[in-house]
CHARMM internal coordinates of N, CA and C (Angstrom, degrees):
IC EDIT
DIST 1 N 1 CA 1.4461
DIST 1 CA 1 C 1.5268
ANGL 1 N 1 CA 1 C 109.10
DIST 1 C 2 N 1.3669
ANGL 1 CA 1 C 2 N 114.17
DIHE 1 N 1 CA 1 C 2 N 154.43
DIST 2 N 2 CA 1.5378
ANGL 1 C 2 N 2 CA 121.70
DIHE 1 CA 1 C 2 N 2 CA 178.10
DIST 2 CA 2 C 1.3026
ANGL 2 N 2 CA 2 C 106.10
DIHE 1 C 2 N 2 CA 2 C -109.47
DIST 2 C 3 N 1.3696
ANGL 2 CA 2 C 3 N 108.77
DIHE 2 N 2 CA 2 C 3 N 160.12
DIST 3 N 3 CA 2.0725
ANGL 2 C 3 N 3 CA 101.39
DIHE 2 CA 2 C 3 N 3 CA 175.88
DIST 3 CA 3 C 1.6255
ANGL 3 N 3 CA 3 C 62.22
DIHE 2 C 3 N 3 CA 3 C -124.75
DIST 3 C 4 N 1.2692
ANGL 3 CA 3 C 4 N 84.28
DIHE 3 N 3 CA 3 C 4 N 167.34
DIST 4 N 4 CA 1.8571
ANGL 3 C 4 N 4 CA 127.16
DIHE 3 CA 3 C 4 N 4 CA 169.81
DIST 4 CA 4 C 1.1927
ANGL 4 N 4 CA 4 C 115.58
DIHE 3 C 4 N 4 CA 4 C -166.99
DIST 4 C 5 N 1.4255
ANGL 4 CA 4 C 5 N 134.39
DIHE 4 N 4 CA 4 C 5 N 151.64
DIST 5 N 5 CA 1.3852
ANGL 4 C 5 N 5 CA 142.24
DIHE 4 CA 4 C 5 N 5 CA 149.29
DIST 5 CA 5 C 1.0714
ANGL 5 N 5 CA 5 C 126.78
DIHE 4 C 5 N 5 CA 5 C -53.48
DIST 5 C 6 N 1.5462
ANGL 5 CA 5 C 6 N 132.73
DIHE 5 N 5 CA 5 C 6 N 111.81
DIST 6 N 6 CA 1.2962
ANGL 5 C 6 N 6 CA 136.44
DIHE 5 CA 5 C 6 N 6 CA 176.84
DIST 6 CA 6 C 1.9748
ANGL 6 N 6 CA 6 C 122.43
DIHE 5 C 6 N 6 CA 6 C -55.97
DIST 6 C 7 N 1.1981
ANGL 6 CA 6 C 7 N 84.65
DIHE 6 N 6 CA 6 C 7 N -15.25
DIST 7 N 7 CA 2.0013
ANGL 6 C 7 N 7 CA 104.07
DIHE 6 CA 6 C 7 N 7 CA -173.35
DIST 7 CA 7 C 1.2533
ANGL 7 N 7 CA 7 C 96.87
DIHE 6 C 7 N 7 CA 7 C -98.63
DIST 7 C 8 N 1.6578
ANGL 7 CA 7 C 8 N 142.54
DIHE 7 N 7 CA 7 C 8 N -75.60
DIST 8 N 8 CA 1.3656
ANGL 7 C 8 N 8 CA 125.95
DIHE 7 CA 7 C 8 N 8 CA -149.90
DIST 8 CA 8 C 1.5318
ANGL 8 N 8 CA 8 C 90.31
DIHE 7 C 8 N 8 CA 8 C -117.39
DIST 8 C 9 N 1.6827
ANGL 8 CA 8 C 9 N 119.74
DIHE 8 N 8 CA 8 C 9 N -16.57
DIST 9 N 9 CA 1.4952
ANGL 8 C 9 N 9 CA 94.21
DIHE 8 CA 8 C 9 N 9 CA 177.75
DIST 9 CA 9 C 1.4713
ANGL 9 N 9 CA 9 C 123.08
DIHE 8 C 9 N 9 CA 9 C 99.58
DIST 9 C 10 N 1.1232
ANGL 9 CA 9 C 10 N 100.61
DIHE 9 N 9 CA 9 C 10 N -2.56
DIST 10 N 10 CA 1.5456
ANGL 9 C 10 N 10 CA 125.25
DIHE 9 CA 9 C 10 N 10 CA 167.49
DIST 10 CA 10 C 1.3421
ANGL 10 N 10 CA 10 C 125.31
DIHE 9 C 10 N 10 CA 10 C -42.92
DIST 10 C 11 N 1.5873
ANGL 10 CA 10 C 11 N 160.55
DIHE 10 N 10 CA 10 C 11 N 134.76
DIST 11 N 11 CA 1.3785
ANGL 10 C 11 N 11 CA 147.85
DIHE 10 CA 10 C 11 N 11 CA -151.86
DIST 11 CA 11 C 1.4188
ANGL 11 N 11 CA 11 C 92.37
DIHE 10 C 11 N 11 CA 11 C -136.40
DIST 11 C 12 N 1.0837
ANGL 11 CA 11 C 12 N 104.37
DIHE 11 N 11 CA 11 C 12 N 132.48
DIST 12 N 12 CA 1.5652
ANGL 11 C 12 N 12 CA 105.85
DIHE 11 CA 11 C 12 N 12 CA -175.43
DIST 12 CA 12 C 1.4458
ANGL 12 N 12 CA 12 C 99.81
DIHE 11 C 12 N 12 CA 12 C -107.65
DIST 12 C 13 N 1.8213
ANGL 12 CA 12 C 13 N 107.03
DIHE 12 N 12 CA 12 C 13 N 172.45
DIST 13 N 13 CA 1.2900
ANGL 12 C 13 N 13 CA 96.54
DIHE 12 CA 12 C 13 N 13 CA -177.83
DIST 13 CA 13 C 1.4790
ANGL 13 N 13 CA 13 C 100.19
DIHE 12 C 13 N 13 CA 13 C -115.09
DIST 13 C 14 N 1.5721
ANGL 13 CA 13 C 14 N 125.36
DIHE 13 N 13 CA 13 C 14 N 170.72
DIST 14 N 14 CA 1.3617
ANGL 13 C 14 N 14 CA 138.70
DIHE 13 CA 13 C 14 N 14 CA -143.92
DIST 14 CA 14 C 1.5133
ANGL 14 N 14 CA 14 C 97.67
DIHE 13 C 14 N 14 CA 14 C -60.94
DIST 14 C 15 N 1.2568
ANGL 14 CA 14 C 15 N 105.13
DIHE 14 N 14 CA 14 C 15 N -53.95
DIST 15 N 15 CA 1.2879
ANGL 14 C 15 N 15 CA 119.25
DIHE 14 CA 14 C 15 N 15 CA -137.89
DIST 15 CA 15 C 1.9180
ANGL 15 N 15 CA 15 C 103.87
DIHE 14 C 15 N 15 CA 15 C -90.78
DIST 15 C 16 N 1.7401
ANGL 15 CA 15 C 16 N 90.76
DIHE 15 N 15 CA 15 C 16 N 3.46
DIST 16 N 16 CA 1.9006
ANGL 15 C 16 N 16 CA 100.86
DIHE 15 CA 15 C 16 N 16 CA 163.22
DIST 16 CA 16 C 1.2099
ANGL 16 N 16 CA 16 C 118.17
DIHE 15 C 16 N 16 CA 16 C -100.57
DIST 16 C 17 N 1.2955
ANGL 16 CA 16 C 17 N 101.50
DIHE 16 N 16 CA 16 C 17 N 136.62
DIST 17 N 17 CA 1.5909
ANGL 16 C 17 N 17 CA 137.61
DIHE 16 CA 16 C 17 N 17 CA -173.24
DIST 17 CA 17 C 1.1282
ANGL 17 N 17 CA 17 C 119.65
DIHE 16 C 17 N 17 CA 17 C -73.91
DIST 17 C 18 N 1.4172
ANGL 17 CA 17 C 18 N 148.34
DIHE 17 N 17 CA 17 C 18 N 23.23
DIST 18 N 18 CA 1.1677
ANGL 17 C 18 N 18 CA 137.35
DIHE 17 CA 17 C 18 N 18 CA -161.15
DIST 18 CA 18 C 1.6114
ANGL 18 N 18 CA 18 C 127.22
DIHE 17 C 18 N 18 CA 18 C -128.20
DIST 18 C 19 N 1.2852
ANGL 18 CA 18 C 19 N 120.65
DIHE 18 N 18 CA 18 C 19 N 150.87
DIST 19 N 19 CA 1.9324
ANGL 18 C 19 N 19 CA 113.79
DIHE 18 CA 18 C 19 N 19 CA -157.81
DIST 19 CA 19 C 1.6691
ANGL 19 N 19 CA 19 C 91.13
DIHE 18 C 19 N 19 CA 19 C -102.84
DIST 19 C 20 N 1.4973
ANGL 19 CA 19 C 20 N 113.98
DIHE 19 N 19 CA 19 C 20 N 2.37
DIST 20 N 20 CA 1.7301
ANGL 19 C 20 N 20 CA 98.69
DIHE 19 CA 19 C 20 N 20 CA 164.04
DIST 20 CA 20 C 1.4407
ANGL 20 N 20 CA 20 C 99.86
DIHE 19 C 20 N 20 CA 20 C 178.45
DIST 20 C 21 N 1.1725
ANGL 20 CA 20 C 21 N 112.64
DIHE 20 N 20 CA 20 C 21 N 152.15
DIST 21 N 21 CA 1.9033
ANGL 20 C 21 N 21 CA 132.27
DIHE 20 CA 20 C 21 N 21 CA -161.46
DIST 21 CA 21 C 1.3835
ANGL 21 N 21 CA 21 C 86.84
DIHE 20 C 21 N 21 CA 21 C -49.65
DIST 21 C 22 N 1.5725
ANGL 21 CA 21 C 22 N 78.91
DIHE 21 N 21 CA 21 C 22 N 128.63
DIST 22 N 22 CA 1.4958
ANGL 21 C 22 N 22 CA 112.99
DIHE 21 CA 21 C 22 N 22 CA 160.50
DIST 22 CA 22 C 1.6550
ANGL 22 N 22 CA 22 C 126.36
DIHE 21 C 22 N 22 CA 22 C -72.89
DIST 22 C 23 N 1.6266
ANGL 22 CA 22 C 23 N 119.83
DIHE 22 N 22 CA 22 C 23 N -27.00
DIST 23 N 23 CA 1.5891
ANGL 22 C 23 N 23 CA 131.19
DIHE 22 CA 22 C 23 N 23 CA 134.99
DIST 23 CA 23 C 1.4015
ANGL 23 N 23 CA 23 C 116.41
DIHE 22 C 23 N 23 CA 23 C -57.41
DIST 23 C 24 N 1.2841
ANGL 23 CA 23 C 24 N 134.37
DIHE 23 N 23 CA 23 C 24 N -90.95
DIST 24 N 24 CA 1.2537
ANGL 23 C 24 N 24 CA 127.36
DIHE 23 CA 23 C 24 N 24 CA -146.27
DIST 24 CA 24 C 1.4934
ANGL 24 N 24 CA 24 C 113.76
DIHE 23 C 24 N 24 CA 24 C -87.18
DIST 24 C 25 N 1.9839
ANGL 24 CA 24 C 25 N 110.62
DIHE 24 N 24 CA 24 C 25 N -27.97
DIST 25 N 25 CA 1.2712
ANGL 24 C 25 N 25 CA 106.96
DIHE 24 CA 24 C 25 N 25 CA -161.08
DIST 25 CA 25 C 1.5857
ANGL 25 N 25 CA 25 C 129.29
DIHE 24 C 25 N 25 CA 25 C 93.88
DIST 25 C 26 N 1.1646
ANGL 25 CA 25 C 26 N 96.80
DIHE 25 N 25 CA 25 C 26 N 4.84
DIST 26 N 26 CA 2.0923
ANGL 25 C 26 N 26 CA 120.06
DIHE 25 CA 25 C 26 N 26 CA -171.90
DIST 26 CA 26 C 1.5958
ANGL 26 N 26 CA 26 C 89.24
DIHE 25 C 26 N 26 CA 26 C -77.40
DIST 26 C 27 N 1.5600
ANGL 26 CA 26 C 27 N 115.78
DIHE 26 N 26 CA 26 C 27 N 166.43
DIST 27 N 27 CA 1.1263
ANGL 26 C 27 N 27 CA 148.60
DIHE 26 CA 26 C 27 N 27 CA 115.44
DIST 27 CA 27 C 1.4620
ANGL 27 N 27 CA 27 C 116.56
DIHE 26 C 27 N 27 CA 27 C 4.80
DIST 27 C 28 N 1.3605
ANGL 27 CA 27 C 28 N 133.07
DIHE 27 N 27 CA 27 C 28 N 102.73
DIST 28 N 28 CA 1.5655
ANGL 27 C 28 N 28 CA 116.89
DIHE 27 CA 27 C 28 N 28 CA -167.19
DIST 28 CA 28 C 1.9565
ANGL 28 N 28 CA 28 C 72.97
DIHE 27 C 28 N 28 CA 28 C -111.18
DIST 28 C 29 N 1.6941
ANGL 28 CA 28 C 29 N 104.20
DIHE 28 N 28 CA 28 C 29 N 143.38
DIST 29 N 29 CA 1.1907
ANGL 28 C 29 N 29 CA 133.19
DIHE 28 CA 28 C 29 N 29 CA 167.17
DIST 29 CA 29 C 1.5163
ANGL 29 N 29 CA 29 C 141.18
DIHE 28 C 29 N 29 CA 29 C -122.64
DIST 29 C 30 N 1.2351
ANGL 29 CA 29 C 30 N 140.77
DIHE 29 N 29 CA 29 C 30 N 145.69
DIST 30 N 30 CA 1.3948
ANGL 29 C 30 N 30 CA 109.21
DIHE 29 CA 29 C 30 N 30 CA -160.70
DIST 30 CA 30 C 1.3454
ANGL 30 N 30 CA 30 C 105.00
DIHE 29 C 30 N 30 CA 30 C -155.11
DIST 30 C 31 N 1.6323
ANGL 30 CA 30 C 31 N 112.16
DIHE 30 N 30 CA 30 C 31 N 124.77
DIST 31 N 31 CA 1.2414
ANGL 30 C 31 N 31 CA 128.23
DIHE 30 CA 30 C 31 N 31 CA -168.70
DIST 31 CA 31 C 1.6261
ANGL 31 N 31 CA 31 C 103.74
DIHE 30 C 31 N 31 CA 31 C -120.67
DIST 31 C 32 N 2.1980
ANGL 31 CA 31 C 32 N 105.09
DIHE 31 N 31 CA 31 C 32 N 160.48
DIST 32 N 32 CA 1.5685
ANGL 31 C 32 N 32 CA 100.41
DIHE 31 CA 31 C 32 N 32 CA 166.85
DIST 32 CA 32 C 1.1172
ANGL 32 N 32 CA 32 C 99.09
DIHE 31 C 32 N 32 CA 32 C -58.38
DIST 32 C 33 N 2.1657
ANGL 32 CA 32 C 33 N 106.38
DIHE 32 N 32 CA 32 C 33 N 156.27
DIST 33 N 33 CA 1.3800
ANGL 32 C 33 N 33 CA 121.17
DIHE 32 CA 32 C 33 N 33 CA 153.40
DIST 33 CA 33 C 1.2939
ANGL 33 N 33 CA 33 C 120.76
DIHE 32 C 33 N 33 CA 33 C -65.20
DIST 33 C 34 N 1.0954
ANGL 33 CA 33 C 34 N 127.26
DIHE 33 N 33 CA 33 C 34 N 171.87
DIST 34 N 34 CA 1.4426
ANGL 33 C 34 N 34 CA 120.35
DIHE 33 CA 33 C 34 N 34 CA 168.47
DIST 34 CA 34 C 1.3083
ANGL 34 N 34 CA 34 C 86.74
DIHE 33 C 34 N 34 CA 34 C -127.13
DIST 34 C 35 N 1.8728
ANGL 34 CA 34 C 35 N 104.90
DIHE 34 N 34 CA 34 C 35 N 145.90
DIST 35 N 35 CA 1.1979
ANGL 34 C 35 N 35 CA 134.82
DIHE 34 CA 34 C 35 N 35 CA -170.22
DIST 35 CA 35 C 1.5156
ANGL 35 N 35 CA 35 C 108.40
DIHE 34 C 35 N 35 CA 35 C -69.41
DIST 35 C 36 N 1.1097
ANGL 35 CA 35 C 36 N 117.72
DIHE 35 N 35 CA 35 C 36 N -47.20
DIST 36 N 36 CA 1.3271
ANGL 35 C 36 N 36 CA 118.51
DIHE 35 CA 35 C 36 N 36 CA -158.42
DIST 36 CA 36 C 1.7860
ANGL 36 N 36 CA 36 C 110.49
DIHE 35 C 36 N 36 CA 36 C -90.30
DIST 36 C 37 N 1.2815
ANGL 36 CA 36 C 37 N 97.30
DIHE 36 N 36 CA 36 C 37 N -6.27
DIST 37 N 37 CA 1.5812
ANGL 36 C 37 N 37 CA 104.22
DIHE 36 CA 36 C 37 N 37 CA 167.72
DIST 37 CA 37 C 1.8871
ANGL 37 N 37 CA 37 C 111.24
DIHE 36 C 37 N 37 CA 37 C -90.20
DIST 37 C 38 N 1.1769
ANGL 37 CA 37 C 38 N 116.49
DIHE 37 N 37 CA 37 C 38 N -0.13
DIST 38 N 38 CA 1.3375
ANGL 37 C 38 N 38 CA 130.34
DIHE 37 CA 37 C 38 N 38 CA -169.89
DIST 38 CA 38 C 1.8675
ANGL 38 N 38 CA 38 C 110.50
DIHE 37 C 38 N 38 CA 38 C -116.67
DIST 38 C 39 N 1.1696
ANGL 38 CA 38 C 39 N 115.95
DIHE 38 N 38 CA 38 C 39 N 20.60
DIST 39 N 39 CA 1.2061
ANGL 38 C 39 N 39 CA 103.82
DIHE 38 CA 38 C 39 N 39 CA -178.46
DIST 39 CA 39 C 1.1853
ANGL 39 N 39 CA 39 C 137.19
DIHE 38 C 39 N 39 CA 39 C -35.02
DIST 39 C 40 N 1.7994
ANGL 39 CA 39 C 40 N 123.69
DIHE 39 N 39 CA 39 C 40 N 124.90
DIST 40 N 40 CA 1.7633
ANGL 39 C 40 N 40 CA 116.60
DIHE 39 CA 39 C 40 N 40 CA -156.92
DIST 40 CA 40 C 1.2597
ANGL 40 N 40 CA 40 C 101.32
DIHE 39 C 40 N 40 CA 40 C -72.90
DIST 40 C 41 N 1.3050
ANGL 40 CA 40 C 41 N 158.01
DIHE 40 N 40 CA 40 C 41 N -1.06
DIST 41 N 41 CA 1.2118
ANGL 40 C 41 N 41 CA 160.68
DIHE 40 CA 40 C 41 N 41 CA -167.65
DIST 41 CA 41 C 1.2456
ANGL 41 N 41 CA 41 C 114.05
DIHE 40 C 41 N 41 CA 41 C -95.40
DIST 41 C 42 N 1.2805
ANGL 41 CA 41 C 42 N 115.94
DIHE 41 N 41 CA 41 C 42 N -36.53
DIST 42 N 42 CA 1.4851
ANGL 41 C 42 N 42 CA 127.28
DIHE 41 CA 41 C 42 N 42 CA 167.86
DIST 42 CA 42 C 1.3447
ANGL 42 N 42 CA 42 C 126.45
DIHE 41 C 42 N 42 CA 42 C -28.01
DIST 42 C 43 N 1.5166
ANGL 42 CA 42 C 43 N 106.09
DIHE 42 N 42 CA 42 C 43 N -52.48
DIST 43 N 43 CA 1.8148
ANGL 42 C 43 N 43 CA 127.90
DIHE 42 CA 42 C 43 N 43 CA -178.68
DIST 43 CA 43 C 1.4690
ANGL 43 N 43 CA 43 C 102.19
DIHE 42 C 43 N 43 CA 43 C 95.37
DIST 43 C 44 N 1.0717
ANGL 43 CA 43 C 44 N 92.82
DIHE 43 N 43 CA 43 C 44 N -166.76
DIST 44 N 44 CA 1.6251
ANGL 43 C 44 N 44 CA 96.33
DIHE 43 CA 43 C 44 N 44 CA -169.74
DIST 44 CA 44 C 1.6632
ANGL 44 N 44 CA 44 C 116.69
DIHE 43 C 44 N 44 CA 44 C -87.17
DIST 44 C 45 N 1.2136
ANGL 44 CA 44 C 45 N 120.10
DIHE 44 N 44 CA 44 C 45 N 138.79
DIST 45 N 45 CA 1.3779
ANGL 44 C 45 N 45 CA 108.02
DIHE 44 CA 44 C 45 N 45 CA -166.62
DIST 45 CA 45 C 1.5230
ANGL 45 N 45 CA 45 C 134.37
DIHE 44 C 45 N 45 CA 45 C -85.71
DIST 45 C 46 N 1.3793
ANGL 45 CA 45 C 46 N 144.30
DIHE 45 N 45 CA 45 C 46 N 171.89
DIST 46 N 46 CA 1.1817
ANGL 45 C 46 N 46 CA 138.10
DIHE 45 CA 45 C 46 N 46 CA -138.06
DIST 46 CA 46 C 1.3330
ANGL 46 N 46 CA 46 C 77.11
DIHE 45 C 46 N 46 CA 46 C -90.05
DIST 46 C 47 N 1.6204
ANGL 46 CA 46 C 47 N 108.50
DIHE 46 N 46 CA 46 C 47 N 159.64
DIST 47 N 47 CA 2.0671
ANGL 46 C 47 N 47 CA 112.70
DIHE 46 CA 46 C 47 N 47 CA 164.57
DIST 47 CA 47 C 1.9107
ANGL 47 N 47 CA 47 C 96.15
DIHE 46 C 47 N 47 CA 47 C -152.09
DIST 47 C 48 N 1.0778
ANGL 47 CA 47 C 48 N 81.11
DIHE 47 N 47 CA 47 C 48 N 129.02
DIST 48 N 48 CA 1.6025
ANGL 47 C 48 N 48 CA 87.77
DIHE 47 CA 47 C 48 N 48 CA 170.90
DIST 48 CA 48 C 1.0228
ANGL 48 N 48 CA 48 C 129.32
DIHE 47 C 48 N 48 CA 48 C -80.27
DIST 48 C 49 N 1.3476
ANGL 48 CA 48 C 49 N 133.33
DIHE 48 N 48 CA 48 C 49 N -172.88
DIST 49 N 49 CA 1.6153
ANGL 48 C 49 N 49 CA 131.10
DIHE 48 CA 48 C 49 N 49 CA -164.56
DIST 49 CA 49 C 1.6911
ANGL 49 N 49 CA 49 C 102.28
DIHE 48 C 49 N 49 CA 49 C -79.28
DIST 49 C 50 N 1.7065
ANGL 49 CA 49 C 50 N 114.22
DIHE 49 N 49 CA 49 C 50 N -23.29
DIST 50 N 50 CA 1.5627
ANGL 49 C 50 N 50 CA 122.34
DIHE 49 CA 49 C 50 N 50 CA -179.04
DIST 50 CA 50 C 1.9402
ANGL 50 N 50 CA 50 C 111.34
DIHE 49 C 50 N 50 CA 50 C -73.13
DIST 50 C 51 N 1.3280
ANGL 50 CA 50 C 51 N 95.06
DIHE 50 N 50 CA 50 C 51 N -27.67
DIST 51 N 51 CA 1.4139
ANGL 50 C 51 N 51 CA 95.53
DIHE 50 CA 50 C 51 N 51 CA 178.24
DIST 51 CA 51 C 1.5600
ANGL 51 N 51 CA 51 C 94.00
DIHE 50 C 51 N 51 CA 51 C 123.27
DIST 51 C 52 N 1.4344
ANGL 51 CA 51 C 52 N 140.80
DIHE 51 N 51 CA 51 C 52 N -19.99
DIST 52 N 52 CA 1.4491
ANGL 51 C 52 N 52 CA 141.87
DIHE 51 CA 51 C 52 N 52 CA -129.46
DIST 52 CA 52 C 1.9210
ANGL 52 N 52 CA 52 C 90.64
DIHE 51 C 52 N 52 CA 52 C -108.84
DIST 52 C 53 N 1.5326
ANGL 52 CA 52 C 53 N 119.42
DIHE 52 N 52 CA 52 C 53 N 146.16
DIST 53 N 53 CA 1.2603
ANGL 52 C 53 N 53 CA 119.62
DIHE 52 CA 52 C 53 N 53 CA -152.86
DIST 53 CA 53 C 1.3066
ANGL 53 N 53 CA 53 C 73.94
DIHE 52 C 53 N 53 CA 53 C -103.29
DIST 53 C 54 N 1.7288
ANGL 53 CA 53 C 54 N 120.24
DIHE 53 N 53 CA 53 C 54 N 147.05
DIST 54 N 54 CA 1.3974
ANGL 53 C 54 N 54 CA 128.95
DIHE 53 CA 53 C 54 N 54 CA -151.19
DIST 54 CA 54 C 1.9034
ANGL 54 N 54 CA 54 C 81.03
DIHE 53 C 54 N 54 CA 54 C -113.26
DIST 54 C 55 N 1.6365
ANGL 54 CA 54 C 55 N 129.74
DIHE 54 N 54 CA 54 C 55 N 172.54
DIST 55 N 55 CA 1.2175
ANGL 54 C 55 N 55 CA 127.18
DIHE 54 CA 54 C 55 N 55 CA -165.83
DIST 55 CA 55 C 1.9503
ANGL 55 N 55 CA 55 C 90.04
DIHE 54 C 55 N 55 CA 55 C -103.85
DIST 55 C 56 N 1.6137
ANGL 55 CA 55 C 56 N 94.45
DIHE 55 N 55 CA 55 C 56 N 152.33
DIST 56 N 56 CA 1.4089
ANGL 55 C 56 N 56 CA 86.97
DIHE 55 CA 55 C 56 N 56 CA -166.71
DIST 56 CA 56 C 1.6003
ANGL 56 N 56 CA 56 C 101.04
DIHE 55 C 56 N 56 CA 56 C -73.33
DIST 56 C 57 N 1.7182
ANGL 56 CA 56 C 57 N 116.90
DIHE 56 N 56 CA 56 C 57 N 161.98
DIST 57 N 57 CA 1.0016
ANGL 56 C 57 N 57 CA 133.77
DIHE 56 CA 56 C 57 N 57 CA 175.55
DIST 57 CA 57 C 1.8087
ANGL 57 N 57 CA 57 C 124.04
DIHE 56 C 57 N 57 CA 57 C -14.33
DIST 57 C 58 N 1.2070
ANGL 57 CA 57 C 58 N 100.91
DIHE 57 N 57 CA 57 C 58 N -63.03
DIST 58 N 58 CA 1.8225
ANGL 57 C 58 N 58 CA 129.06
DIHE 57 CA 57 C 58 N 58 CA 167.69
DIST 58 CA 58 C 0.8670
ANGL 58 N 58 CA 58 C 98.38
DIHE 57 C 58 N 58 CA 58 C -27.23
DIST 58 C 59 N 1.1967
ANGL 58 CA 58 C 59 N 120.44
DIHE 58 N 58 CA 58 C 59 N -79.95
DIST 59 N 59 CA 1.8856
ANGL 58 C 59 N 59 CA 159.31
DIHE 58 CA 58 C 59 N 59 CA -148.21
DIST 59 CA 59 C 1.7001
ANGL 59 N 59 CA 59 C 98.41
DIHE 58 C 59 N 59 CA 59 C -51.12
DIST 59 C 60 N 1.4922
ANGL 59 CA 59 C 60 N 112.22
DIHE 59 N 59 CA 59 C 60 N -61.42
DIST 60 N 60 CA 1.7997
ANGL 59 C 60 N 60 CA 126.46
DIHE 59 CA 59 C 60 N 60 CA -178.63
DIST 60 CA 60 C 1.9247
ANGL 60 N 60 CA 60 C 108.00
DIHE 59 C 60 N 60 CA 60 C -43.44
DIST 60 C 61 N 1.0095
ANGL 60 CA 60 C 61 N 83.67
DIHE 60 N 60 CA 60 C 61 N 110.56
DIST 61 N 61 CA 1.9754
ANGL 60 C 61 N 61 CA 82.00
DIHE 60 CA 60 C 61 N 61 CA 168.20
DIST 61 CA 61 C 1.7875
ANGL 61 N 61 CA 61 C 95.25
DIHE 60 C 61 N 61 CA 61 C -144.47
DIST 61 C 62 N 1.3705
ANGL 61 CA 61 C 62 N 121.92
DIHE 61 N 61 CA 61 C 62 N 27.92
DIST 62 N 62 CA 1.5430
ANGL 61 C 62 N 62 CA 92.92
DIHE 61 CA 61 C 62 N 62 CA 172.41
DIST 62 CA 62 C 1.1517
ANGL 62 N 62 CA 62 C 98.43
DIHE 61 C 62 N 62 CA 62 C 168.00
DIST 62 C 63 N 1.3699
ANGL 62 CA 62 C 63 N 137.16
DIHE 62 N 62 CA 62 C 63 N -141.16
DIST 63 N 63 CA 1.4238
ANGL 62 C 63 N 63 CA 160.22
DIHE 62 CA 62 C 63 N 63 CA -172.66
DIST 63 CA 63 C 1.6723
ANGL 63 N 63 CA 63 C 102.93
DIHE 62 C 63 N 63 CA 63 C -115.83
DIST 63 C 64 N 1.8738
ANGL 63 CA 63 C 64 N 92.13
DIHE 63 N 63 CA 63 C 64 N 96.95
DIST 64 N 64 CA 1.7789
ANGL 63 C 64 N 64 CA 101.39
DIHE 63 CA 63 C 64 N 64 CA 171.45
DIST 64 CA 64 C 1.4030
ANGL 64 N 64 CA 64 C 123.53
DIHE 63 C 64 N 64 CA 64 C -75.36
DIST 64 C 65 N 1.2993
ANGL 64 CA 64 C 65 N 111.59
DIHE 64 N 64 CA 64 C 65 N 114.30
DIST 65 N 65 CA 1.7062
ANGL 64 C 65 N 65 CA 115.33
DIHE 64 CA 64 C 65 N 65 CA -167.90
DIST 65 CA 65 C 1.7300
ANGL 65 N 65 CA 65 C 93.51
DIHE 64 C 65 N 65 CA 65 C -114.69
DIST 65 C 66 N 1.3155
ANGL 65 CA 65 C 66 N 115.38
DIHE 65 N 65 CA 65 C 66 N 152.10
DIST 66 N 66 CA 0.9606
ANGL 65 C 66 N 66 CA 125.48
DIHE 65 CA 65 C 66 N 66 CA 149.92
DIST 66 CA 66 C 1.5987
ANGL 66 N 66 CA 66 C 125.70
DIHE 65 C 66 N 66 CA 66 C -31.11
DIST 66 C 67 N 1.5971
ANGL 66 CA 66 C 67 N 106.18
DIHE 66 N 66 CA 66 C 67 N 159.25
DIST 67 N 67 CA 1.5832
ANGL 66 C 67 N 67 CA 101.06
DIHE 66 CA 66 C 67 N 67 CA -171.17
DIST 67 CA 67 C 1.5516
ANGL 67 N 67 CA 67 C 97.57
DIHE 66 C 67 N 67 CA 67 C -110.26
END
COOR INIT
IC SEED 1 N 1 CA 1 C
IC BUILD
């Protein structure tokens, strides 16, 4: 299962503890992963000091704002 934030959408990582975003303070929600968005080759993914899974390297082109 994935948690995410229902407000900005945020992906937390497994191994955080928390009953609502550690950024915004939203609704934490939690759906299956999908496999093919998780590629095992990848490695393990970035996590910040909030707990929140950072976007991989590729992914970064700018200033990440909420959706």
């Amino acid at each position: 299962m994935e948690r995410f934030c229902a407000n900005c959408h945020a992906v937390l990582a497994e191994e955080t503890q928390a009953d609502w975003c550690p950024a915004c303070g939203g609704a934490i929600l939690e759906r299956a992963s999908d496999p093919a968005l998780h590629p095992t080759a990848a490695g393990k993914p970035e996590v910040d000091h909030r707990g929140i899974v950072l976007p991989r390297r590729h992914a970064l082109g700018g200033i990440i704002t909420p959706q």
